[in-house]
C-alpha atoms as a printed R data frame, in Angstrom:
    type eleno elety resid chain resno      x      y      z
1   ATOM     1    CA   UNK     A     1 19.656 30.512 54.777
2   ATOM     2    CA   UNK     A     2 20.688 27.027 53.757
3   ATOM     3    CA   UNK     A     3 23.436 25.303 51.736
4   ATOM     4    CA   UNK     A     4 23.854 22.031 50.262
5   ATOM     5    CA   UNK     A     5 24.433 20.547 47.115
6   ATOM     6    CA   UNK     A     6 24.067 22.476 43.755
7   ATOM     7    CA   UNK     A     7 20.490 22.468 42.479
8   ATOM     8    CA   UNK     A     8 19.716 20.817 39.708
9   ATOM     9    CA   UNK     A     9 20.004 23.156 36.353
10  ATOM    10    CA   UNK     A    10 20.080 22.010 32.894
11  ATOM    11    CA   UNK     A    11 22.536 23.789 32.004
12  ATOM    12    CA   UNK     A    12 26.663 22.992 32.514
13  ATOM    13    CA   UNK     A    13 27.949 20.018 35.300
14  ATOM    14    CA   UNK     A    14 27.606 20.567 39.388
15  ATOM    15    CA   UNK     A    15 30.046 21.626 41.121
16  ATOM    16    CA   UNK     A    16 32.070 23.088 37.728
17  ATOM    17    CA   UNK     A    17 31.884 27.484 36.498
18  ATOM    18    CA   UNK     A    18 29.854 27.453 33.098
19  ATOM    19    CA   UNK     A    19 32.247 27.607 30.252
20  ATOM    20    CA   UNK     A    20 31.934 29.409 26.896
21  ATOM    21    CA   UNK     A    21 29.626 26.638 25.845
22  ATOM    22    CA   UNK     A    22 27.344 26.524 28.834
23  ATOM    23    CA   UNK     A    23 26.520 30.771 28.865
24  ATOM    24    CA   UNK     A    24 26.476 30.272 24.645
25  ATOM    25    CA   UNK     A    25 23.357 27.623 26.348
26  ATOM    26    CA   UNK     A    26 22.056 29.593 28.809
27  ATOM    27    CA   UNK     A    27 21.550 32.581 26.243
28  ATOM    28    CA   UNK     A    28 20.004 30.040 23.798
29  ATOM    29    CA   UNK     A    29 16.812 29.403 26.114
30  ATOM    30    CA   UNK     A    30 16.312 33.509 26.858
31  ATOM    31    CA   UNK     A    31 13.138 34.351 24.981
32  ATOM    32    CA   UNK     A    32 11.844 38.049 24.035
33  ATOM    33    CA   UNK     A    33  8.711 38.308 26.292
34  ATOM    34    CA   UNK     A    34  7.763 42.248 26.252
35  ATOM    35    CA   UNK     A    35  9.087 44.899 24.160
36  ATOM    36    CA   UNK     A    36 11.080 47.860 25.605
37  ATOM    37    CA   UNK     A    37 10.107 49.999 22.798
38  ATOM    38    CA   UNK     A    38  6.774 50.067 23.626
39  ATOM    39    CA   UNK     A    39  6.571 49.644 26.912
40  ATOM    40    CA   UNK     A    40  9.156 52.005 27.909
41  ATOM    41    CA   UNK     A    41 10.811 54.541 24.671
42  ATOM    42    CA   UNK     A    42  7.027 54.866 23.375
43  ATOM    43    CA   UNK     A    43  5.516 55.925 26.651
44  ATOM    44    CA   UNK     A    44  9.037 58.145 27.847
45  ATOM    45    CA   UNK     A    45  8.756 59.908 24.460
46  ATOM    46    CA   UNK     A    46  5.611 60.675 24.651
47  ATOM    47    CA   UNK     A    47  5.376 62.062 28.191
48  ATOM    48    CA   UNK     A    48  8.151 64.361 28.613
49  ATOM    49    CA   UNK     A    49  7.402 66.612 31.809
50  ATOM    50    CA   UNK     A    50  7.570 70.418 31.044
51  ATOM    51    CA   UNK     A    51 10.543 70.792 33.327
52  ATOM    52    CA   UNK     A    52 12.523 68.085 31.613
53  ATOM    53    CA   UNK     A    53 14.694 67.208 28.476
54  ATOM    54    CA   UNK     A    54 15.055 63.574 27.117
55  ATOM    55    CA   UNK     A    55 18.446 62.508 25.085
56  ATOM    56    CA   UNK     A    56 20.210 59.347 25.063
57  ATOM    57    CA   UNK     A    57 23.135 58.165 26.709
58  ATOM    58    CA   UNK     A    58 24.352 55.022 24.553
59  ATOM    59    CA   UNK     A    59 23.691 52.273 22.753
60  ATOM    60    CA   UNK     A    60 24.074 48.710 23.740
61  ATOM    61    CA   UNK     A    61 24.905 46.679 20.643
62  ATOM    62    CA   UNK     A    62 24.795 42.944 20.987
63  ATOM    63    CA   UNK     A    63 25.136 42.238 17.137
64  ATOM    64    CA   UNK     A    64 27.849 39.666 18.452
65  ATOM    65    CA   UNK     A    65 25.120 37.357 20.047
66  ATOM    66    CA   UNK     A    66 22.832 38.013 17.222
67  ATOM    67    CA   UNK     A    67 20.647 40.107 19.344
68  ATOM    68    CA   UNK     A    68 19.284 43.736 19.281
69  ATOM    69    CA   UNK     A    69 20.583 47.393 19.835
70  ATOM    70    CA   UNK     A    70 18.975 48.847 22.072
71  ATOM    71    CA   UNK     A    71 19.207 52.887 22.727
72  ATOM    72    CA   UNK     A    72 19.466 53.812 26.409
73  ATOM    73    CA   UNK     A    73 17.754 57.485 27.573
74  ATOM    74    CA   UNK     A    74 17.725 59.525 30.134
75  ATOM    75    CA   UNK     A    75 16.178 62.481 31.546
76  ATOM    76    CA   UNK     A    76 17.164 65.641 33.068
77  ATOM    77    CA   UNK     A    77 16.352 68.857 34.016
78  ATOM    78    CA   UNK     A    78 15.684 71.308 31.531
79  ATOM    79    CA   UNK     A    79 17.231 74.253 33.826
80  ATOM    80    CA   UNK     A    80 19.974 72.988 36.006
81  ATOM    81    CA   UNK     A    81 20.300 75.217 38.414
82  ATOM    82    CA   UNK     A    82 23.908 74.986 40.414
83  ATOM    83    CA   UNK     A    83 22.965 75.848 43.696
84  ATOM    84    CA   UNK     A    84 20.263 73.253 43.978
85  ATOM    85    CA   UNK     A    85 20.594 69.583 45.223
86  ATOM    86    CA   UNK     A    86 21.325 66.898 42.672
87  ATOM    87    CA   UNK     A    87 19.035 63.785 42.727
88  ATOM    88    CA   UNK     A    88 19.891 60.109 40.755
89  ATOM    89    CA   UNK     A    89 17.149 57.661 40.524
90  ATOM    90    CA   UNK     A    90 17.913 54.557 38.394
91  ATOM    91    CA   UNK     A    91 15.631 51.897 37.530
92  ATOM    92    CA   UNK     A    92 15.691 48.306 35.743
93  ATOM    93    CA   UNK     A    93 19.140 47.737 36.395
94  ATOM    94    CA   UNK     A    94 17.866 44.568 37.067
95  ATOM    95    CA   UNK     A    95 15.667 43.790 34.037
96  ATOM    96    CA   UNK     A    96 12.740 41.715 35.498
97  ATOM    97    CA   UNK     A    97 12.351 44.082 38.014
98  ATOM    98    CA   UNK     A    98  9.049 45.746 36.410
99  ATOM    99    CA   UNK     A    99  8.153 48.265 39.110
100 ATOM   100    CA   UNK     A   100 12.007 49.057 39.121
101 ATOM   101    CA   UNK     A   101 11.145 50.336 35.320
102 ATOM   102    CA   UNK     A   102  7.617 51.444 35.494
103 ATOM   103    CA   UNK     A   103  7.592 52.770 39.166
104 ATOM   104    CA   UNK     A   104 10.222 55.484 37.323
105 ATOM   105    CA   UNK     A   105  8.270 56.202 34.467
106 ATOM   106    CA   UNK     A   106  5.453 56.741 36.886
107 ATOM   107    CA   UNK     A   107  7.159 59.034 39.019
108 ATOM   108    CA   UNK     A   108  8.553 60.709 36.018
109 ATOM   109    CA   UNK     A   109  4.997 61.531 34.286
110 ATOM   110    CA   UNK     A   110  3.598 62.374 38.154
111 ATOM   111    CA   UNK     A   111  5.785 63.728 39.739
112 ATOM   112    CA   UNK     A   112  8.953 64.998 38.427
113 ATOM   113    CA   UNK     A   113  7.657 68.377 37.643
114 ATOM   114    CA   UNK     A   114  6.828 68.834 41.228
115 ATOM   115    CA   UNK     A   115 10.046 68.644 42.430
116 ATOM   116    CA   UNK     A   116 12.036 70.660 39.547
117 ATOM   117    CA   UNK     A   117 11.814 73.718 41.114
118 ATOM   118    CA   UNK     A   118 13.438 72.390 44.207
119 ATOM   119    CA   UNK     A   119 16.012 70.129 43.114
120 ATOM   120    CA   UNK     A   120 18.299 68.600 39.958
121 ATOM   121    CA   UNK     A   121 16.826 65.730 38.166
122 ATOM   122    CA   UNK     A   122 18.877 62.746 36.611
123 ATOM   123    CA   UNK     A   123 16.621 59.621 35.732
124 ATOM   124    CA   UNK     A   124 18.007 56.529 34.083
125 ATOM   125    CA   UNK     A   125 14.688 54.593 33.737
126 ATOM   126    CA   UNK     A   126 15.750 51.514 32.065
127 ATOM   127    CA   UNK     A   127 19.633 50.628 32.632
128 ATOM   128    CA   UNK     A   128 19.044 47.286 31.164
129 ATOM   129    CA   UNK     A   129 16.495 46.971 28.254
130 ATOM   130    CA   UNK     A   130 17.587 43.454 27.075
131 ATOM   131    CA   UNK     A   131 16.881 42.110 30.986
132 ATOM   132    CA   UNK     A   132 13.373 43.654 31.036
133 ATOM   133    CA   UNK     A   133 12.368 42.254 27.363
134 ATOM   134    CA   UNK     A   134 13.497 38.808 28.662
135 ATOM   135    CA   UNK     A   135 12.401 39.439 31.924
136 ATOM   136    CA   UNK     A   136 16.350 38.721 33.387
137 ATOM   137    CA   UNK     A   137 18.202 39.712 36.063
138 ATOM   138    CA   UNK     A   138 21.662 38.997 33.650
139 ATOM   139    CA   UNK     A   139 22.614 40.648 30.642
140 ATOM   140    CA   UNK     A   140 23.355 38.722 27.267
141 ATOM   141    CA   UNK     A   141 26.989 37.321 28.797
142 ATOM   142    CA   UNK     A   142 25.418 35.710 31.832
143 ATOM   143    CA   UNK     A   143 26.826 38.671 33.834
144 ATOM   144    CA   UNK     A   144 24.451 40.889 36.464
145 ATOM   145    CA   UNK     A   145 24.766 44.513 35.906
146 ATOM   146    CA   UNK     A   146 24.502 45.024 39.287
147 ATOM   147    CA   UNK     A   147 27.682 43.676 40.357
148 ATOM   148    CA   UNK     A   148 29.489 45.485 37.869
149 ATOM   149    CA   UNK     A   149 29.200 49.570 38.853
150 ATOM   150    CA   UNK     A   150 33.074 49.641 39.290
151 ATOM   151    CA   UNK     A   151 36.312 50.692 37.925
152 ATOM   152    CA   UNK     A   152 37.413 49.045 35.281
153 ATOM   153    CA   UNK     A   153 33.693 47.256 34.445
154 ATOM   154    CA   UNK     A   154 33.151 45.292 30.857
155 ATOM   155    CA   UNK     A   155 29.688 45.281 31.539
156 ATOM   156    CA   UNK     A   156 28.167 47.576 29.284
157 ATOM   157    CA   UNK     A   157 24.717 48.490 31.027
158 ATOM   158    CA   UNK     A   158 26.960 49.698 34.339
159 ATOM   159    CA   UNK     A   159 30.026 51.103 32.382
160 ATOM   160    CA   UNK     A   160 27.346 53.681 29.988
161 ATOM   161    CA   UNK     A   161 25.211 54.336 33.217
162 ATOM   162    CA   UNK     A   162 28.191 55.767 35.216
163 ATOM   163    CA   UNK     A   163 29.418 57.691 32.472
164 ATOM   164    CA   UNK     A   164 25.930 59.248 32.264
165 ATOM   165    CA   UNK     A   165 26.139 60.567 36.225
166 ATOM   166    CA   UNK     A   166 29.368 61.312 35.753
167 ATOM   167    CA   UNK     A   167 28.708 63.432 32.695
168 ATOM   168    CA   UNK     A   168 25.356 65.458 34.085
169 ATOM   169    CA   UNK     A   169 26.638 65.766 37.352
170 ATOM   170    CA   UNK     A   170 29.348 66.815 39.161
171 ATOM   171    CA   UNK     A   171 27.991 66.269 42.681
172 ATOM   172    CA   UNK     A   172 25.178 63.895 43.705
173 ATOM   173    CA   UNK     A   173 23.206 64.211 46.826
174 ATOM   174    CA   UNK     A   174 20.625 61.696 46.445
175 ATOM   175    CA   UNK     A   175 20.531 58.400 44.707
176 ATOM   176    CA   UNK     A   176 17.615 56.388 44.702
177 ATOM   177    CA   UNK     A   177 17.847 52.818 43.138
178 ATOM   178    CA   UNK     A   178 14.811 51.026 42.508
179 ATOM   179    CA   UNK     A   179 14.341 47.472 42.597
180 ATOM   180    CA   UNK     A   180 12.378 44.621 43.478
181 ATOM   181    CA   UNK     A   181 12.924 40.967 44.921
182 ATOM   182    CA   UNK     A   182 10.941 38.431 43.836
183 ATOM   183    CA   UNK     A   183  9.754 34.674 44.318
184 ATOM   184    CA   UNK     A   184 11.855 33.783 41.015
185 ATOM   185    CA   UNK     A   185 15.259 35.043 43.008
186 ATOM   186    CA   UNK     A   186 14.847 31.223 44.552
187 ATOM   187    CA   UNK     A   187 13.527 29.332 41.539
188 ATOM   188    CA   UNK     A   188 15.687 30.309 38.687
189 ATOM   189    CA   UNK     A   189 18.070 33.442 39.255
190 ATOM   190    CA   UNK     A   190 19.640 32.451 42.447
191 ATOM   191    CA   UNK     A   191 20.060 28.798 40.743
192 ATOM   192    CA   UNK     A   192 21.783 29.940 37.768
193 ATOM   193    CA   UNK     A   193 24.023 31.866 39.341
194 ATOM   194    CA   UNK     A   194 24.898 28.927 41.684
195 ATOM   195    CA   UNK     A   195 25.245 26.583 38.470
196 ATOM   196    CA   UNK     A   196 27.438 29.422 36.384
197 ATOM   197    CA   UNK     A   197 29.346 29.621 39.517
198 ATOM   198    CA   UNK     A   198 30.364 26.169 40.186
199 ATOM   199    CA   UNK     A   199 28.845 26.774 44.056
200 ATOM   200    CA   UNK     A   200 26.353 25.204 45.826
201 ATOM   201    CA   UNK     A   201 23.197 27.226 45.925
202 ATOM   202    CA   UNK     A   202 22.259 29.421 48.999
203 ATOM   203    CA   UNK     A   203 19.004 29.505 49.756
204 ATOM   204    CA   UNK     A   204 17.279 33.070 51.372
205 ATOM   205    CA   UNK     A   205 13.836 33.461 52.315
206 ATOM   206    CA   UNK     A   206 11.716 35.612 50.091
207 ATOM   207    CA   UNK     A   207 10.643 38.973 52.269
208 ATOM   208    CA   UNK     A   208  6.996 39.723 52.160
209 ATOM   209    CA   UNK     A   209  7.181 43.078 51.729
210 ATOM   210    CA   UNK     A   210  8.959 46.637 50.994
211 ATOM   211    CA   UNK     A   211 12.348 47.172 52.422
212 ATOM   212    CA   UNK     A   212 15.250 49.158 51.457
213 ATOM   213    CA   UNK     A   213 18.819 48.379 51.490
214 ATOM   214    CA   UNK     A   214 21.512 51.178 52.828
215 ATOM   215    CA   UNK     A   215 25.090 51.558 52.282
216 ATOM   216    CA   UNK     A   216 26.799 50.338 55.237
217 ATOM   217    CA   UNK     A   217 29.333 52.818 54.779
218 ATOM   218    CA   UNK     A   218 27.025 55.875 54.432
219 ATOM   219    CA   UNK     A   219 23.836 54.264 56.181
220 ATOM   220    CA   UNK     A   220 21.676 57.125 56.789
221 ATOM   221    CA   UNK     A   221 19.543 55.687 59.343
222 ATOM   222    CA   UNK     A   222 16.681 58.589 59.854
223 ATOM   223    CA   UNK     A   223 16.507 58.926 55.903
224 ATOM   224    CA   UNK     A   224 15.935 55.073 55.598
225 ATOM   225    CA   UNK     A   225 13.067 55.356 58.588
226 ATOM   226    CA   UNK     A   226 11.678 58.085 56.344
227 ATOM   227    CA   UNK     A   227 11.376 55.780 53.160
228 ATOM   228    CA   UNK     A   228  9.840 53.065 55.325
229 ATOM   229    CA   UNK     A   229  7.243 55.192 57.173
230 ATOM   230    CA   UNK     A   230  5.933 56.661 53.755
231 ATOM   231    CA   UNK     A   231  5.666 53.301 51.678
232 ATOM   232    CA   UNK     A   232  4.093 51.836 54.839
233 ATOM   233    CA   UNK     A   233  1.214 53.729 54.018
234 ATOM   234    CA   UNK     A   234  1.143 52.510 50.532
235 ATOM   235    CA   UNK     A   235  2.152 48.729 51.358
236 ATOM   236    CA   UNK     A   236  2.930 46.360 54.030
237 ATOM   237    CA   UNK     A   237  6.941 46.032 55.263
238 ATOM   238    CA   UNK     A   238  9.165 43.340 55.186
239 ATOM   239    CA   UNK     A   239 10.072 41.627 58.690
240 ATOM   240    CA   UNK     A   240 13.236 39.711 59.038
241 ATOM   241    CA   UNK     A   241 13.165 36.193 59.312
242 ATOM   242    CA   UNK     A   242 13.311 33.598 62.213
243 ATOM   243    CA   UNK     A   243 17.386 34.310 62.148
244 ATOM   244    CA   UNK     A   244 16.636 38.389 62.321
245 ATOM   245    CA   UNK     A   245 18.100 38.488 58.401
246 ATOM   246    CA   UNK     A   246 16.699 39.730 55.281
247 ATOM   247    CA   UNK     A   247 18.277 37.987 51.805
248 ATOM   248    CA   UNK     A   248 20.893 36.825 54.245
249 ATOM   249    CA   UNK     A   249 21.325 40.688 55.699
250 ATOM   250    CA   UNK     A   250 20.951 41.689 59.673
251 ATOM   251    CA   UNK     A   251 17.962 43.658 59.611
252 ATOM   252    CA   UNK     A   252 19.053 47.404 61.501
253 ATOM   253    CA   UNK     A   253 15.511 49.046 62.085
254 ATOM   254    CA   UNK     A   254 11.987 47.791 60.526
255 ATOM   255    CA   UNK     A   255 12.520 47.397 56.794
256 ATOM   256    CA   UNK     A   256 16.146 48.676 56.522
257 ATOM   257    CA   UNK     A   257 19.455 45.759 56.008
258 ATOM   258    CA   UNK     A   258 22.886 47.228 55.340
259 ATOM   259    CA   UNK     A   259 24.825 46.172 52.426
260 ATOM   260    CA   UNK     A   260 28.523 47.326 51.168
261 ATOM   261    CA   UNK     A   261 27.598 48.868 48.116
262 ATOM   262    CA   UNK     A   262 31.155 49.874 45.947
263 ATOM   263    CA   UNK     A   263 32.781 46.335 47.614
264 ATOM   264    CA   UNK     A   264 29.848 44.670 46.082
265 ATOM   265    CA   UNK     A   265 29.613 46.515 42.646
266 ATOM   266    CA   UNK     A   266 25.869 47.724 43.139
267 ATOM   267    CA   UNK     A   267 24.285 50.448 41.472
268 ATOM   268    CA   UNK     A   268 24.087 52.289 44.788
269 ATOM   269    CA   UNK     A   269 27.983 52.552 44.981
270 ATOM   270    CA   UNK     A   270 28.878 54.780 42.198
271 ATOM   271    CA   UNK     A   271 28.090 57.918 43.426
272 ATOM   272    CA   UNK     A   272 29.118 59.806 46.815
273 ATOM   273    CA   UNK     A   273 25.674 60.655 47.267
274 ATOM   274    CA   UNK     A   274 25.366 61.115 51.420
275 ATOM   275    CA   UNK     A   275 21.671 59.612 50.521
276 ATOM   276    CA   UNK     A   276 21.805 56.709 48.475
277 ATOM   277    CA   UNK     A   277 19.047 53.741 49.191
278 ATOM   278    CA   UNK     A   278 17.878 50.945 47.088
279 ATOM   279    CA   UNK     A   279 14.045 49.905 47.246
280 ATOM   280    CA   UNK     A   280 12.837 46.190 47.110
281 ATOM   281    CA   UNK     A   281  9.103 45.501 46.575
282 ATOM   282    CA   UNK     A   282  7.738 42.340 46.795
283 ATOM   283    CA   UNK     A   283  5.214 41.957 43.465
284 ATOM   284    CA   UNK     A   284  4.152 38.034 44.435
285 ATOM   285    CA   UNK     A   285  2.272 39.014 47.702
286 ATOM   286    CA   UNK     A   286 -1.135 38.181 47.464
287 ATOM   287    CA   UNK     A   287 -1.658 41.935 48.151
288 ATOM   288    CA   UNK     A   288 -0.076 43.266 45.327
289 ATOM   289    CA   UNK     A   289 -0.554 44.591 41.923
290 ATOM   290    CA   UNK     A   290  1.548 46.067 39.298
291 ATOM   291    CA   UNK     A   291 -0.152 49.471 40.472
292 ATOM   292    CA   UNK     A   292  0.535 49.117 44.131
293 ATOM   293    CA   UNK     A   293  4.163 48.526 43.321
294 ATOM   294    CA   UNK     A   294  4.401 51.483 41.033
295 ATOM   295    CA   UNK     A   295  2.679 53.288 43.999
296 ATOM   296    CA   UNK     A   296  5.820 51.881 46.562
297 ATOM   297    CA   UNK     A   297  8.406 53.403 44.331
298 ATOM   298    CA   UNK     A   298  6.667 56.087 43.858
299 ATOM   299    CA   UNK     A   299  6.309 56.860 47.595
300 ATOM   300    CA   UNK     A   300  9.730 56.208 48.071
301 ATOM   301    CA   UNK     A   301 11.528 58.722 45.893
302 ATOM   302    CA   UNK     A   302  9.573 61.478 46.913
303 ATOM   303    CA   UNK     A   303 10.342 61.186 50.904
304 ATOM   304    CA   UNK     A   304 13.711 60.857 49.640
305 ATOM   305    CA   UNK     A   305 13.478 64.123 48.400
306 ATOM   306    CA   UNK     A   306 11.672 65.329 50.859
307 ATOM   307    CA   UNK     A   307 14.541 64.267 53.372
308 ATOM   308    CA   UNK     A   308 16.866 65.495 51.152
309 ATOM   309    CA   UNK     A   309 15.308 69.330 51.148
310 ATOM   310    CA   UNK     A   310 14.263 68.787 54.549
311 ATOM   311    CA   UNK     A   311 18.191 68.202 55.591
312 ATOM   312    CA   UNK     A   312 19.251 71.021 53.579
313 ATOM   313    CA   UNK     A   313 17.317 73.240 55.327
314 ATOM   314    CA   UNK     A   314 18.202 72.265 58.433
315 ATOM   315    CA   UNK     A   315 21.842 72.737 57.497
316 ATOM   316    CA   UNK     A   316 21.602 76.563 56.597
């Protein structure tokens, strides 16, 4: 990691927060670039496993920033069955994070149905529709969803997700957030947020490959090693870097950093899940394709179920 000066951004002064007039700016230069309705409603409507209902948990009007509503859906499981295990998996909290979207969707046509019998389902597939049409890790106020899963939240995208778990569920075993980190983190998201922020602009190297980031207060460290081993057949793993870190984290076993998720507002946070993880693939490698990520997130939910099962077991 290094610090320094602010980097250049053309939007607001170094060294001073972005007023009203600099995020009014900012929004100004977001362009639609893909369409959540067809990308993701169209293709969710259409393939609704057998074992699952579809309904929607909100809307997210932005009518103030002359800007579009956008309905939010989830799925569930058509028979919730009280004895069994409850499993979360959220995607595109952060907008640009593709795989984060369609890695869901995938798993959702593949593979849900395989696991109904076994477990509860709640999937939010798309927690931020507005960030994947403009490709964004922000929402429409300059704000990242994904510091925001916390009492008291404005943000919108967080705020309607919770309410969904909260609704469907009244325990959660297993939360699986899926997301990516990419080369752009370092060339325009990381120096926005510096310039918003009034701070200089911290520097992290990008991983080259799949991690997953546990909840230092719940880490889990056999049900991370179980993630890593099953994408590892499916993609390469990130190493730390030359300071043993990974976005600025201390790495704790191949592929796995810690973060505080509730002190930090992260998706991963809001539940009491005893298994909560959030995947990171890395889409710029050389080796990868939209497919291959899919494939990682993919690979990833389903050892966390099968960890999850595989621990309940054990525990009768």
């Amino acid at each position: 990691m290094t610090s320094g000066s602010p980097v250049p951004y053309p939007i607001g002064m170094p060294g001073m927060p972005w007023s009203a007039a600099d995020k009014a700016a900012w929004l100004g230069r977001q362009r639609i670039q893909r369409s959540y309705a067809a990308e993701v409603v169209t293709p969710l409507e259409a393939r609704v496993p057998a074992q699952a209902e579809l309904f929607q948990y909100g809307v997210l009007d932005y009518a103030r920033f002359g800007l579009a509503t956008y309905p939010l859906y989830a799925l569930r499981s058509r028979t919730w069955k009280p004895n069994h295990p409850v499993v979360v998996v959220t995607g595109g909290v952060h907008g640009y994070e593709t795989s984060g979207v369609q890695g869901a969707l995938h798993w959702i046509e593949h593979d849900f149905d395989g696991h109904a019998g076994d477990v509860n389902v709640l999937v939010l597939p798309c927690v931020s529709p507005w960030g994947y049409e403009t490709i964004n890790r922000w929402n429409p106020e300059a704000l990242d969803p994904n510091r925001q899963f916390n009492p008291g939240s404005l943000v919108a995208e967080s705020t309607l997700a919770m309410a969904c778990v909260s609704a469907h569920c009244e325990r959660v075993d297993l939360h699986v957030d899926l997301h990516e980190t990419t080369d752009t983190d370092n060339s325009e998201f990381g120096p926005a947020k510096a310039a918003r922020d009034g701070v200089p602009f911290d520097r992290h190297a990008i991983p080259d490959g799949f991690y997953v980031v546990a909840d230092s207060q719940r880490p889990a460290p056999e049900f991370q090693r179980a993630l890593i081993d099953a994408v590892r057949r499916v993609t390469h793993i990130a190493e730390a870097d030359e300071n043993g870190l990974i976005i600025g984290a201390k790495l704790q076993q191949a592929g796995v950093i810690h973060l505080d998720k509730r002190q930090l507002g992260l998706c991963g946070g809001m539940t009491d899940a005893l298994f909560v993880t959030t995947t990171e693939v890395y889409p710029d490698s050389p080796a990868a394709s939209p497919a291959l990520c899919n494939e990682a997130q993919v690979a990833a939910v389903n050892a966390a179920i099968r960890h999850l099962l595989q621990s309940v077991q054990a525990s009768r």
